[in-house]
gemmi code that builds the backbone of each chain (N, CA, C; Angstrom):
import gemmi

chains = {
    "A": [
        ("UNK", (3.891, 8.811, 25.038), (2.653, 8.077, 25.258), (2.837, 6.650, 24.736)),
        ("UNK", (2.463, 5.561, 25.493), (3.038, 4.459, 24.997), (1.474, 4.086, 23.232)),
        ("UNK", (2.239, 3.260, 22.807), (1.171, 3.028, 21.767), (0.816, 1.904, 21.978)),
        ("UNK", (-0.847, 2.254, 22.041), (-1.707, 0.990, 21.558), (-2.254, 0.854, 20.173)),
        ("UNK", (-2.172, -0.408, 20.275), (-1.992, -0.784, 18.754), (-3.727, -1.044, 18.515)),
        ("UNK", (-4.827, -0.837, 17.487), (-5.845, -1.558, 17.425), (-6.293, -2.655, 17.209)),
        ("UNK", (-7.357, -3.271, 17.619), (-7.754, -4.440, 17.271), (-8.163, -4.296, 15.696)),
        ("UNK", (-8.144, -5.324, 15.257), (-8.716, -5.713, 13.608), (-10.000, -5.769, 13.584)),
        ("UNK", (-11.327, -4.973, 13.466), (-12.772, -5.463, 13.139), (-13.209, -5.740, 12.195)),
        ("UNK", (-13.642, -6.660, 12.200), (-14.490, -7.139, 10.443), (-15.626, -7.831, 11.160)),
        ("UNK", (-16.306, -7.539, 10.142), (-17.930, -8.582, 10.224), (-17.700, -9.733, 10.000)),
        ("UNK", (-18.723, -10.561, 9.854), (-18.388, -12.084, 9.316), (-17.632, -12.401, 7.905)),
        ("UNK", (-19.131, -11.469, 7.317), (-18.878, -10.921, 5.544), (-17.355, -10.388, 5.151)),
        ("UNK", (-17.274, -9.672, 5.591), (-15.830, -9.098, 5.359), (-14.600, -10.316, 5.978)),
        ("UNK", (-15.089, -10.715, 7.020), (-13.900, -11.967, 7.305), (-13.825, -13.523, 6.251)),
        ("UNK", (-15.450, -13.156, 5.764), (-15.689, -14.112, 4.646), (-15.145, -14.285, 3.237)),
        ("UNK", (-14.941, -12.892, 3.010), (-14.688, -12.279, 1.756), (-13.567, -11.988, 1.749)),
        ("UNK", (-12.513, -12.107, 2.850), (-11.458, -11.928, 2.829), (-10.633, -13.444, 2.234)),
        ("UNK", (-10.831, -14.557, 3.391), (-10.902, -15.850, 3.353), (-11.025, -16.002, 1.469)),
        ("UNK", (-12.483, -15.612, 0.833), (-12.921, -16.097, 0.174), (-11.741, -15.725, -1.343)),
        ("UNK", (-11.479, -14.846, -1.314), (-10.515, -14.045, -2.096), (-9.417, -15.359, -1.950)),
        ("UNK", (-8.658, -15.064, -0.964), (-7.181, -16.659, -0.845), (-7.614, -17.237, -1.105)),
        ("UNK", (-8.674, -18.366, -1.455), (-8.973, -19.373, -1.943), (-8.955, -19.201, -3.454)),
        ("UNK", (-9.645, -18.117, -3.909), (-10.042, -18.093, -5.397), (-8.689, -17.939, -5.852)),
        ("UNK", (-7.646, -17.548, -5.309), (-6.198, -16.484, -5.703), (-5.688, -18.027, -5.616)),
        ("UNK", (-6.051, -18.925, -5.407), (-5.129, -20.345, -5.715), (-4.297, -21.098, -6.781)),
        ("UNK", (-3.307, -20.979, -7.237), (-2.244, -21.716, -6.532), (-1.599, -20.317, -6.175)),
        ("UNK", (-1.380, -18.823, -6.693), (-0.870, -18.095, -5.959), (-1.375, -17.342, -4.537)),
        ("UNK", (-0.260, -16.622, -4.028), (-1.009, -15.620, -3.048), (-2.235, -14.924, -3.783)),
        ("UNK", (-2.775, -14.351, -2.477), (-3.886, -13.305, -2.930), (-3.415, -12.154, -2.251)),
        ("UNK", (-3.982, -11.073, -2.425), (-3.896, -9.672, -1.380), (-5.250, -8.960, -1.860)),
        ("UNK", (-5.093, -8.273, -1.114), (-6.405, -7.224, -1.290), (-5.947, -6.143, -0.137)),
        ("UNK", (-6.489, -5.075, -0.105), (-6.750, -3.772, 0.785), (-7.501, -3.369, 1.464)),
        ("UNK", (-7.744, -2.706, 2.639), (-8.533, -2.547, 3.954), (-8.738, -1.145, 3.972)),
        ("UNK", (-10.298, -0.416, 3.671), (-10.381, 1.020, 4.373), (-11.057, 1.174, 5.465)),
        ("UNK", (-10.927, 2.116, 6.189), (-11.827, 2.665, 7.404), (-11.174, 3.760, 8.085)),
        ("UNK", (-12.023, 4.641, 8.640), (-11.701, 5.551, 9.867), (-10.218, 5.125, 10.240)),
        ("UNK", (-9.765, 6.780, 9.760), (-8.317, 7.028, 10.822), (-8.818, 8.353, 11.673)),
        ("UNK", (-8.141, 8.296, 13.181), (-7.621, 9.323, 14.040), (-6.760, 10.339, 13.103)),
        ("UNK", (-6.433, 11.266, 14.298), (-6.273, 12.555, 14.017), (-4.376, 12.511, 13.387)),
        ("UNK", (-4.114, 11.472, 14.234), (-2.349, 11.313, 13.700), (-2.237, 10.388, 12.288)),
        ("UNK", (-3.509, 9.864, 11.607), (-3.597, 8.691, 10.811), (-3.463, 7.536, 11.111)),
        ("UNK", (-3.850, 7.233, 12.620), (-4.052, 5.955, 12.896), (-5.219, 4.612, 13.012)),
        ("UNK", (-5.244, 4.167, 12.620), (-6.703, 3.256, 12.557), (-7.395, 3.419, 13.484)),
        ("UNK", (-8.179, 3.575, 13.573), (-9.271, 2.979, 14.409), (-9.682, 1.206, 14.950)),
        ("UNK", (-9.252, 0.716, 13.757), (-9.422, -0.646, 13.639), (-10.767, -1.446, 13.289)),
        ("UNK", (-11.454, -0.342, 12.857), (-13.119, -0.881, 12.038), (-12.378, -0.680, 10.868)),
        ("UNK", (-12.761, -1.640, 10.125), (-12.812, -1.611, 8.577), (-14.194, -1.599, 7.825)),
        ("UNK", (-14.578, -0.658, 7.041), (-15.898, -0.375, 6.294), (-16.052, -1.216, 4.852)),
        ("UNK", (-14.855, -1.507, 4.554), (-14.863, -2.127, 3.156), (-13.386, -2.419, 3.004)),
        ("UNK", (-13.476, -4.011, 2.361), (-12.601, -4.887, 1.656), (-12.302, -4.567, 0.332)),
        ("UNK", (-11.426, -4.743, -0.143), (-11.173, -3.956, -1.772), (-10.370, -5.762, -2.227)),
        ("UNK", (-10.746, -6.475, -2.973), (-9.822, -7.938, -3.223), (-9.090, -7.182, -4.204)),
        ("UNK", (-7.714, -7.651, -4.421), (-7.093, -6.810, -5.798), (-6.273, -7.945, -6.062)),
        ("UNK", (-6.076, -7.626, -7.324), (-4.889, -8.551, -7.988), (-3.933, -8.176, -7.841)),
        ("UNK", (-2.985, -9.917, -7.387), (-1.741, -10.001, -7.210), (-0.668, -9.579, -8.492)),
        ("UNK", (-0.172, -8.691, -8.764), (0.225, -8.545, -10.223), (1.588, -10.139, -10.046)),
        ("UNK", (2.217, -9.993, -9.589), (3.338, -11.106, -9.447), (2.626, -12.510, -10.002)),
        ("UNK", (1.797, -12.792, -9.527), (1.222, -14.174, -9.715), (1.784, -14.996, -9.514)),
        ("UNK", (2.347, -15.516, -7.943), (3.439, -15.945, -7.692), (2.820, -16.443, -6.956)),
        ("UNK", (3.149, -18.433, -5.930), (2.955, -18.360, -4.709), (4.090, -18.091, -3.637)),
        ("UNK", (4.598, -17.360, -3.918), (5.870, -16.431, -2.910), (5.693, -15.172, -2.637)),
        ("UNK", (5.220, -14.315, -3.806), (5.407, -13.041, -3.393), (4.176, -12.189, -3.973)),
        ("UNK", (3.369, -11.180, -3.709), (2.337, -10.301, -3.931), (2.982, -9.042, -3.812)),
        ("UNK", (1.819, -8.740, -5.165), (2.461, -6.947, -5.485), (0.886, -6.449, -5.323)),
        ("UNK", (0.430, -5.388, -4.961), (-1.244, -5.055, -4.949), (-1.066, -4.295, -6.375)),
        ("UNK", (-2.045, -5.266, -7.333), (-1.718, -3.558, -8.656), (-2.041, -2.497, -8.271)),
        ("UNK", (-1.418, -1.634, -9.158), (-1.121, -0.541, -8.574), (-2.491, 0.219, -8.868)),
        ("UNK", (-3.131, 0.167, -10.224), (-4.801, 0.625, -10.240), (-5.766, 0.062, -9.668)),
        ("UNK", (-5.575, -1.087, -8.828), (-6.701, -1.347, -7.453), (-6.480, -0.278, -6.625)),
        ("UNK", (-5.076, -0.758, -6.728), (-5.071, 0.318, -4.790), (-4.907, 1.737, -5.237)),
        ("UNK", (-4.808, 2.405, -6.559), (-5.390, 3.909, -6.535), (-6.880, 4.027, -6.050)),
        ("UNK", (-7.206, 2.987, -7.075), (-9.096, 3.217, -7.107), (-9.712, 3.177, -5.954)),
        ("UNK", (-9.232, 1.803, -4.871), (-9.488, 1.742, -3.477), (-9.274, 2.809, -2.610)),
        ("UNK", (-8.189, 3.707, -2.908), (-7.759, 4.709, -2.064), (-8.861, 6.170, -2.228)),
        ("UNK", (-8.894, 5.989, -3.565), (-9.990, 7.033, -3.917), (-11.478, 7.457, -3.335)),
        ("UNK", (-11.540, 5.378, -3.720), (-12.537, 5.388, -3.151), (-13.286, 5.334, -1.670)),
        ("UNK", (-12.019, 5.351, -0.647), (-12.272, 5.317, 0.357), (-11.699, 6.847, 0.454)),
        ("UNK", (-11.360, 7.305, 0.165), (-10.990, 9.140, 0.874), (-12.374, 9.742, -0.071)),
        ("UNK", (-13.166, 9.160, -0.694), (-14.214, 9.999, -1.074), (-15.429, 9.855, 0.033)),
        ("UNK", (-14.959, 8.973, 0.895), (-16.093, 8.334, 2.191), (-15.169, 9.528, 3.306)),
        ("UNK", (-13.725, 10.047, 2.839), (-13.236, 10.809, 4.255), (-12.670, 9.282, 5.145)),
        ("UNK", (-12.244, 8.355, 4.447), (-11.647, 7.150, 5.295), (-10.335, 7.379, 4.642)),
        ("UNK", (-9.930, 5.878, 4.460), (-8.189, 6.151, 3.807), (-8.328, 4.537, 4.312)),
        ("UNK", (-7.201, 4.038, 3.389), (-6.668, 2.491, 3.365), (-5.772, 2.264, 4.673)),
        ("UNK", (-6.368, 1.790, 5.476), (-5.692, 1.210, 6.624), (-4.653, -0.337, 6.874)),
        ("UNK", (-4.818, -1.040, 5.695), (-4.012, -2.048, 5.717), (-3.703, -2.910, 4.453)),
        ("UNK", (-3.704, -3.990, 4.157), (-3.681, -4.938, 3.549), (-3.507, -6.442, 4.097)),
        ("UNK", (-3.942, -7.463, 3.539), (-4.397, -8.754, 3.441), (-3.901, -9.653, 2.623)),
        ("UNK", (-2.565, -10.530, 2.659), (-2.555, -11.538, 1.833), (-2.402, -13.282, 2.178)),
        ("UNK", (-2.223, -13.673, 1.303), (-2.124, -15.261, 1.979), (-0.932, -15.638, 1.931)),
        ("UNK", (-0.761, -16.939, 2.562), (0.358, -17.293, 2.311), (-0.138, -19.148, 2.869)),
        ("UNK", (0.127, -19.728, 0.989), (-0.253, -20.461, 0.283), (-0.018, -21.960, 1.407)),
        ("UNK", (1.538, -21.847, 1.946), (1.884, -23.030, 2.064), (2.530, -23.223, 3.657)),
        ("UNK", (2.818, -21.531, 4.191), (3.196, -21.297, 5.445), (2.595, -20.631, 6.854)),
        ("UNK", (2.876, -20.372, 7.325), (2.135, -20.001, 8.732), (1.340, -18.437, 8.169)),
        ("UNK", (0.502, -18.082, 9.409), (0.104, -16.881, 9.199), (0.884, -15.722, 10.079)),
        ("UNK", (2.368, -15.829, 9.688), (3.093, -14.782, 10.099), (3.894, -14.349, 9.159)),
        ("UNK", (4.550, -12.728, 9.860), (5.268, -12.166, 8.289), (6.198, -12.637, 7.859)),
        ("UNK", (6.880, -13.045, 6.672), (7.807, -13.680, 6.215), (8.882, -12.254, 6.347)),
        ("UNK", (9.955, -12.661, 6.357), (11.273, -11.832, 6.030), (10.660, -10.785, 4.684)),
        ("UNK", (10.343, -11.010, 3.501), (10.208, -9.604, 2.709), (8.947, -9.345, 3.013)),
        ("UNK", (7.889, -9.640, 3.938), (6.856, -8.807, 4.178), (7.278, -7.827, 5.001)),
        ("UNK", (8.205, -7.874, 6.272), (8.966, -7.328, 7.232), (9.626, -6.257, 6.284)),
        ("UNK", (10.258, -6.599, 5.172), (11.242, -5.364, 4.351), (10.588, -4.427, 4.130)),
        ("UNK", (9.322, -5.137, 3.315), (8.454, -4.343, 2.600), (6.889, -3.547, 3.099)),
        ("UNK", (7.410, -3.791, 4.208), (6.321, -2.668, 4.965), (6.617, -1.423, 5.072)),
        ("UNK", (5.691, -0.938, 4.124), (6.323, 0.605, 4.086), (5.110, 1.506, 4.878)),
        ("UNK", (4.093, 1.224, 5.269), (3.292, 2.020, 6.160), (3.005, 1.668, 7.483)),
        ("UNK", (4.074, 2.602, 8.539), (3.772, 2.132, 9.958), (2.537, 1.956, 10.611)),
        ("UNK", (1.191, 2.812, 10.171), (0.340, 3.224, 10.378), (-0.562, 1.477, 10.174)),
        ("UNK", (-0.599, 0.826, 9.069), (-1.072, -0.126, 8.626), (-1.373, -1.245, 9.122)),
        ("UNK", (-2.311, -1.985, 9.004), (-2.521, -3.094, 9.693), (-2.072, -4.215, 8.763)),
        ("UNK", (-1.303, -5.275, 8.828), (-1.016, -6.099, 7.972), (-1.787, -7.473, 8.132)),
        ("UNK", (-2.609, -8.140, 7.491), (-3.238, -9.469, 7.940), (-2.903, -10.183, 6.762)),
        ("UNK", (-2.445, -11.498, 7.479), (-2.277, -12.570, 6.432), (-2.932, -13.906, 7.006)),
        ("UNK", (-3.702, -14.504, 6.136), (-4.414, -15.959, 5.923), (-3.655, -17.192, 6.016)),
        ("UNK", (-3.239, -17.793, 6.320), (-2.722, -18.886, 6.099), (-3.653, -19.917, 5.316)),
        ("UNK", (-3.279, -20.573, 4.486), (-4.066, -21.276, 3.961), (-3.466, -22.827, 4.131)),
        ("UNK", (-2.540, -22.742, 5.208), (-1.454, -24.044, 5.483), (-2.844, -25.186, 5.433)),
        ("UNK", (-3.338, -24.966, 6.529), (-3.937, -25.961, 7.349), (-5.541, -26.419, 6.784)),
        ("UNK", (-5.760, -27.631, 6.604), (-7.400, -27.322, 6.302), (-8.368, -26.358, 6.696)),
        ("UNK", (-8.034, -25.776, 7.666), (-8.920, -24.352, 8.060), (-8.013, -23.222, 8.132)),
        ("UNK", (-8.502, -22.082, 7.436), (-7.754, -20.730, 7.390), (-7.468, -20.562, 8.531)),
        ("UNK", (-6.617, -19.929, 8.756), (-6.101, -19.155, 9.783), (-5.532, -17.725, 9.257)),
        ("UNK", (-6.058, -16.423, 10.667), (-6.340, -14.950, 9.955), (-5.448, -14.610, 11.046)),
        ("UNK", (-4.321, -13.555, 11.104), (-3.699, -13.235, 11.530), (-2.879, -11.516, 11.696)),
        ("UNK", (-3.431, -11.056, 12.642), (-2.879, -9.377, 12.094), (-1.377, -8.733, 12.824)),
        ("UNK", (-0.993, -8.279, 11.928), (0.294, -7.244, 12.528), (0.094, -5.858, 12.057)),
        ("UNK", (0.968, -5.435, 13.068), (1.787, -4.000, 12.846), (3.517, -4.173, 12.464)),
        ("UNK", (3.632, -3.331, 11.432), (4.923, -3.880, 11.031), (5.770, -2.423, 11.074)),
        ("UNK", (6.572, -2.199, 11.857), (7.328, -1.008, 12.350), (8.900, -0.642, 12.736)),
        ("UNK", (9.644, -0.443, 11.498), (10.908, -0.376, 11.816), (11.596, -1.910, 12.015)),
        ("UNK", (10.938, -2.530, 11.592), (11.411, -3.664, 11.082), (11.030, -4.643, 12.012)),
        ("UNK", (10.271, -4.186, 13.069), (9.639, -5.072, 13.926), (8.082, -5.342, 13.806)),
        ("UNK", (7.625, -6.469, 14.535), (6.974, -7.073, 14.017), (5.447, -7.215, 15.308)),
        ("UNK", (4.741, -6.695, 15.621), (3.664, -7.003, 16.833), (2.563, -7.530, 16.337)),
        ("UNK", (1.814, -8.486, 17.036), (0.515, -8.758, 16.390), (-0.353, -8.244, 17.186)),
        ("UNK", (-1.540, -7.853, 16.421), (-2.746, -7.467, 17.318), (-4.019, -8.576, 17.510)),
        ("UNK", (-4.780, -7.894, 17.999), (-5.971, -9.022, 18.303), (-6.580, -8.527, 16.851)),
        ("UNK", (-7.594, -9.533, 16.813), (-8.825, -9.540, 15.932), (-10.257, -9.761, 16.189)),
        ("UNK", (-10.850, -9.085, 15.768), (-12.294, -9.358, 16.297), (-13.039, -9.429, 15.314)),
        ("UNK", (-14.124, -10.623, 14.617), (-14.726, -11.031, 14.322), (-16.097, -10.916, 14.431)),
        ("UNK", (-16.918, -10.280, 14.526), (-18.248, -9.977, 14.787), (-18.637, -11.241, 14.521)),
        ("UNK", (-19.427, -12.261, 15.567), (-20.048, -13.189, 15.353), (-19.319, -14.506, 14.886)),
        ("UNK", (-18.296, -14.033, 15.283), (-17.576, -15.705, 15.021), (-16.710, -15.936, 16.155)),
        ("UNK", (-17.113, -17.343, 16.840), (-17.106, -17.321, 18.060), (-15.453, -17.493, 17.923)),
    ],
    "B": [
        ("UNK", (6.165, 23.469, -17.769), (5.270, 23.181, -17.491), (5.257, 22.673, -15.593)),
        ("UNK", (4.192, 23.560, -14.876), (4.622, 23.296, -13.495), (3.450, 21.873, -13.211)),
        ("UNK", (4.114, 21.297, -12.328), (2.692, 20.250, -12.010), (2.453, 20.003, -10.636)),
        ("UNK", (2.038, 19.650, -9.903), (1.826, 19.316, -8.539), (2.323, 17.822, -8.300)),
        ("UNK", (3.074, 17.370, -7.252), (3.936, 16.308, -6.619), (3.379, 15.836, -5.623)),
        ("UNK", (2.517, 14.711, -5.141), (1.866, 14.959, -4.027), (2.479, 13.539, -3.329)),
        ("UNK", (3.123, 13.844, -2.420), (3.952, 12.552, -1.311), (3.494, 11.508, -0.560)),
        ("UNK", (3.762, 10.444, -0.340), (2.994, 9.644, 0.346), (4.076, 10.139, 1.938)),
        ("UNK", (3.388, 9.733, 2.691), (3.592, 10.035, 4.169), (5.174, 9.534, 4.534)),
        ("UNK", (5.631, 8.305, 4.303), (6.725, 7.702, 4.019), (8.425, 8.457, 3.357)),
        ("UNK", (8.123, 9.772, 2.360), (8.669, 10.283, 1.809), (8.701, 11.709, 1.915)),
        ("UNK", (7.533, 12.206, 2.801), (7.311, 13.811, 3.167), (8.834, 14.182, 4.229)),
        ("UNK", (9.076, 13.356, 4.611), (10.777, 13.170, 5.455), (11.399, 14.063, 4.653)),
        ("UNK", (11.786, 13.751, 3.626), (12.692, 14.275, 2.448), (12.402, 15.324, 1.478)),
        ("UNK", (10.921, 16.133, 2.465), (10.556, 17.487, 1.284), (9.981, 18.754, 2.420)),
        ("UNK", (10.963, 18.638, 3.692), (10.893, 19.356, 4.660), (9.142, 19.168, 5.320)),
        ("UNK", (8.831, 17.977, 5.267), (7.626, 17.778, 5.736), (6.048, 17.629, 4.720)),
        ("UNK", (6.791, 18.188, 3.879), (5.287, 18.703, 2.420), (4.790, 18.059, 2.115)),
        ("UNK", (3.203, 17.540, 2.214), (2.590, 16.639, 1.571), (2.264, 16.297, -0.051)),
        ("UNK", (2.777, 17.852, -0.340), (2.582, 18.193, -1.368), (3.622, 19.151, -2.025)),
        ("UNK", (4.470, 19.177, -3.449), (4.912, 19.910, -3.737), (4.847, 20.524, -5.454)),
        ("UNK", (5.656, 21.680, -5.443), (5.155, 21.651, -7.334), (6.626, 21.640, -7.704)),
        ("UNK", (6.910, 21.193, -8.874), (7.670, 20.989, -9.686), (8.110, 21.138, -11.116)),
        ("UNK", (8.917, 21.412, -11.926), (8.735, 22.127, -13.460), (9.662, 20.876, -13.932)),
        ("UNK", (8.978, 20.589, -15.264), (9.351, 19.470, -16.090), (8.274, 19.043, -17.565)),
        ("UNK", (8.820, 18.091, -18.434), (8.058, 18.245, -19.858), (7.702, 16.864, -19.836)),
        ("UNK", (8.313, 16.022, -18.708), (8.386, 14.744, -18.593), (7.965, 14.207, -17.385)),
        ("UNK", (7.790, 12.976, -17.105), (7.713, 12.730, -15.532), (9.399, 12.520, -14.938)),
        ("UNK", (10.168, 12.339, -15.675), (11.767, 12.198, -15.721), (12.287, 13.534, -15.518)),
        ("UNK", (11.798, 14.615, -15.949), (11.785, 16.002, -16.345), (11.491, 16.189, -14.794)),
        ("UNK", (10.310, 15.701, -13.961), (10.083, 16.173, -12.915), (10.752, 15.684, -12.002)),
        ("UNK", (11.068, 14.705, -12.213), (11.716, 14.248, -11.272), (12.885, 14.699, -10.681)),
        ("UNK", (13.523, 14.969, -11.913), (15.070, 15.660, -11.768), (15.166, 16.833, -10.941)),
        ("UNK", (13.633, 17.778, -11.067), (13.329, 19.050, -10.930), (13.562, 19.047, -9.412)),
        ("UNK", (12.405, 18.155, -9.104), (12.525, 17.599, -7.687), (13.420, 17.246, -6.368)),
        ("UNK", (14.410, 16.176, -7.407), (15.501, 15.642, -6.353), (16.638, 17.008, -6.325)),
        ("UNK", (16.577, 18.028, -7.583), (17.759, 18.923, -7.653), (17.056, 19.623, -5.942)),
        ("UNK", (16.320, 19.717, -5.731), (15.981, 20.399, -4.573), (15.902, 19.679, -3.125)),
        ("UNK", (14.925, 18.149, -3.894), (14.953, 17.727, -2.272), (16.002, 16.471, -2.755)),
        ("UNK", (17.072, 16.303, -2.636), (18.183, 15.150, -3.047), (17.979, 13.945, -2.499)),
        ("UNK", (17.025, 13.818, -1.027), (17.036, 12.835, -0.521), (15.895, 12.096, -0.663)),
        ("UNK", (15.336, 12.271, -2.032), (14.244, 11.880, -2.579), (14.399, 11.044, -3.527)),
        ("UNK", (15.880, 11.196, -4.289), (16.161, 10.818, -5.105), (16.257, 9.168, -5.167)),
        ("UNK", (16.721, 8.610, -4.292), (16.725, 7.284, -3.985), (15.235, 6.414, -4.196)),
        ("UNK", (14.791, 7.323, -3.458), (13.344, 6.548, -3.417), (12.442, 6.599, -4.512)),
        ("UNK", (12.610, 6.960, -5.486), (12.127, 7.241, -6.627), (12.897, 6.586, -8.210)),
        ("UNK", (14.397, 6.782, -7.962), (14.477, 6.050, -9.533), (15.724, 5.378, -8.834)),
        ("UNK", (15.870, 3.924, -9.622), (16.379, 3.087, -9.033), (18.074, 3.209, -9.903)),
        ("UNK", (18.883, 2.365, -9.644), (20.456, 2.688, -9.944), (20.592, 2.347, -11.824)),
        ("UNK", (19.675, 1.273, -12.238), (19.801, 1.588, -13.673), (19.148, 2.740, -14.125)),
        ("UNK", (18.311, 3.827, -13.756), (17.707, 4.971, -14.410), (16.480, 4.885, -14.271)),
        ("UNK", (15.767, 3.940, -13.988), (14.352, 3.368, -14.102), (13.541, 3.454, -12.769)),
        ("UNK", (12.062, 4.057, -13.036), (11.194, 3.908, -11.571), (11.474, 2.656, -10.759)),
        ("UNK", (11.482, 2.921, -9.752), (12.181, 2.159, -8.333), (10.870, 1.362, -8.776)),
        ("UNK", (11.390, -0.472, -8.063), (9.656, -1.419, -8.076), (8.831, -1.094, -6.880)),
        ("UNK", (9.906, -0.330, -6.303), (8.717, -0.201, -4.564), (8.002, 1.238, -4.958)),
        ("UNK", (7.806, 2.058, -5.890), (6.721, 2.951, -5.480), (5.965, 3.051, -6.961)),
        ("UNK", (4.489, 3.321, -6.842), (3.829, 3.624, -7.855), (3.443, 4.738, -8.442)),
        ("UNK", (3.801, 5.545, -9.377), (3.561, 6.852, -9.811), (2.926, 7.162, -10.817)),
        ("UNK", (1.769, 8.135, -10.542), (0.336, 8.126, -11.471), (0.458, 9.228, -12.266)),
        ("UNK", (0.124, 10.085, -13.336), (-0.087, 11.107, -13.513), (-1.934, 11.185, -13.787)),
        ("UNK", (-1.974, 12.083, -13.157), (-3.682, 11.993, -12.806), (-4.010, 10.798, -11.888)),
        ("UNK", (-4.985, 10.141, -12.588), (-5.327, 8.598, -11.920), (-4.537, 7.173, -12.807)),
        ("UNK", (-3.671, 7.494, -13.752), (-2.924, 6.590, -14.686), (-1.653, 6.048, -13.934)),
        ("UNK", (-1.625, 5.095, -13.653), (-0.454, 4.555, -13.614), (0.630, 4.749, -14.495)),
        ("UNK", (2.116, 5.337, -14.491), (3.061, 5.715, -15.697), (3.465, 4.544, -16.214)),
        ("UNK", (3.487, 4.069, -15.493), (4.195, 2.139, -15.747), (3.429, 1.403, -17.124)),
        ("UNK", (1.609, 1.938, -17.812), (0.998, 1.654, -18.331), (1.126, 2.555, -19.381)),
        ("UNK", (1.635, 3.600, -19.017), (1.757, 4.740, -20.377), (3.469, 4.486, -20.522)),
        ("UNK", (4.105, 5.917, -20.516), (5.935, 5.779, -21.357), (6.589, 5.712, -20.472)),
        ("UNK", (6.394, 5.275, -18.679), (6.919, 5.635, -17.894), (7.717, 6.679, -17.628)),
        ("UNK", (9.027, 6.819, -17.119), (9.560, 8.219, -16.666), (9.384, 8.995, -18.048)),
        ("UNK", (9.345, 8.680, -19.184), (9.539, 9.567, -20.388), (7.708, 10.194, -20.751)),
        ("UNK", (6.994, 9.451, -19.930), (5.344, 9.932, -19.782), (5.265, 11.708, -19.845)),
        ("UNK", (4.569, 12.287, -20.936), (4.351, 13.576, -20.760), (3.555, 14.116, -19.814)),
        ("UNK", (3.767, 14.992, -19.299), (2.981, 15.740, -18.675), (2.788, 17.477, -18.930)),
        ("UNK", (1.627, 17.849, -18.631), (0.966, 19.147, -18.918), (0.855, 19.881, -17.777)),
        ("UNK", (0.565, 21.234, -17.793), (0.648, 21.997, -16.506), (-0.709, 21.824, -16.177)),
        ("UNK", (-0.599, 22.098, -14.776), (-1.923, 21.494, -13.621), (-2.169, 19.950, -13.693)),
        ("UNK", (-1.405, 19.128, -14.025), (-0.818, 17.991, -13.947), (-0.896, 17.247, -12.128)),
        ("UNK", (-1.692, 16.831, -11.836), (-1.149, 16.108, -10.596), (-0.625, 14.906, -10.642)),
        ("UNK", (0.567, 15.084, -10.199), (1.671, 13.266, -9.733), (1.603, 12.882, -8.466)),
        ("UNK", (0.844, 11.861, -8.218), (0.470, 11.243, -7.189), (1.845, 9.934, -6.751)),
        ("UNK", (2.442, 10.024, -5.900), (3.453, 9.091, -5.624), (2.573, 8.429, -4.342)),
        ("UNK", (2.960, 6.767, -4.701), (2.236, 6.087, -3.592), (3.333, 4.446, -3.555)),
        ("UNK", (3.583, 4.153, -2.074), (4.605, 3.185, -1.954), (3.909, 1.558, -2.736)),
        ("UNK", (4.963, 0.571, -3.306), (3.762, -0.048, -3.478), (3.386, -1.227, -2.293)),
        ("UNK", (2.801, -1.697, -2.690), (1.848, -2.944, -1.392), (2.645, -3.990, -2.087)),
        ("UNK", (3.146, -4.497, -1.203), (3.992, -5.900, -1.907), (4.320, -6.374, -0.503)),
        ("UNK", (4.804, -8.165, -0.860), (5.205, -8.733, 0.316), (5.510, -10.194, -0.238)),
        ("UNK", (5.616, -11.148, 0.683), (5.636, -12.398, 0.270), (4.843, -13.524, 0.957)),
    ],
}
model = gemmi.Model(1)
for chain_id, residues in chains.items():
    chain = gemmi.Chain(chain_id)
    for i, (resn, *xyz) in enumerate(residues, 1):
        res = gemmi.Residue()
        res.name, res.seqid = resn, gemmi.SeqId(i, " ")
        for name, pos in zip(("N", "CA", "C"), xyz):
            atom = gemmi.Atom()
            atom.name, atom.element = name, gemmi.Element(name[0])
            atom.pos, atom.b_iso = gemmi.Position(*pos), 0.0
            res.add_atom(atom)
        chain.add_residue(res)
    model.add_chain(chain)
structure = gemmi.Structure()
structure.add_model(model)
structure.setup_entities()
């Protein structure tokens, strides 16, 4: 069956709060975590119900680690809703909004949606992948209300 | 002391599919050993070539991160759950 990949949904709020997180996470990256509805194989759906912002433990503007007691607590707290963490979110301070070479290494969940911010340009730029066997696809995004 | 091993999806490859397994040990090092003596191809992904938890995965006992307690030398008790989870990192 060929695979389709999902679109990214977020509200404004959640596209706000995503944004809003990379900014505060300045001069390093930021990351944070994505839950919502998976299918029956563990695949997204591509609604996200809730943003989790977490600290970068690295504190680096090169590289992000999600601590590791956000993303228990996030995980918890989204499999106590019967969801599960569908992705993650970080910035990237000074370059495009695509995956760098160790985001590509370090994708360890095929299932996952990967979005990164660019914070290059005077206006963010939001950007999603699937990162799979070392390859790299982007999906669409959809924005509720932002044209 | 037996405890429960519970896999992230990434690593069930290497435990004939199991999302979940149990294991006997006094340690989280203790379990580990217990572990790879059975599933070997686990071993990699879990402790890295100086002796020490690999940086790519995070391992809890209960909801604790080990990394915050004695790491691999972290005790553990029976009915113990070890939650293994890859970590989120990138650049």
């Amino acid at each position: 069956m060929p695979f389709v990949p999902p679109t990214l949904r977020l509200s404004l709020a959640q596209y706000r709060g995503i944004v809003a997180h990379c900014y505060d996470g300045l001069p390093y990256e930021a990351c944070g975590v994505l839950a919502g509805p998976v299918e029956g194989a563990g695949e997204p759906t591509g609604d996200v119900t809730t943003i989790y912002p977490c600290i970068n433990t690295d504190a680096s503007a090169r590289t992000y680690t999600v601590d590791s007691r956000d993303l228990l607590r996030s995980m918890r707290d989204a499999e106590s809703r019967g969801e599960e963490l569908i992705g993650v979110w970080h910035s990237h301070t000074h370059t495009d909004a695509y995956p760098s070479d160790t985001d590509v290494r370090q994708a360890m969940e095929p299932n996952w949606i990967y979005a990164i911010v660019s914070l290059k340009q005077a206006e963010p730029i939001l950007r999603a992948y699937r990162i799979r066997d070392g390859q790299t696809e982007e999906i669409d995004i959809d924005v509720a209300g932002l044209a | 002391m037996a405890v429960e091993v519970k896999l992230p999806a990434l690593l069930r490859v290497h435990a004939g599919g199991a999302s979940s397994v149990s294991a006997e040990g006094s340690t989280i090092g203790e379990v580990f050993a217990d572990l790879t003596a059975r599933h070997p191809g686990l071993a990699a992904n879990l402790v890295g070539d100086d002796g020490s938890l690999h940086k790519f995965v995070n391992v809890y006992r209960n909801d604790d991160d080990i990394r915050y307690l004695e790491a691999l030398d972290t005790k553990v008790a029976d009915g113990d759950v070890i939650s293994i989870l890859p970590a989120v990192a990138g650049g």
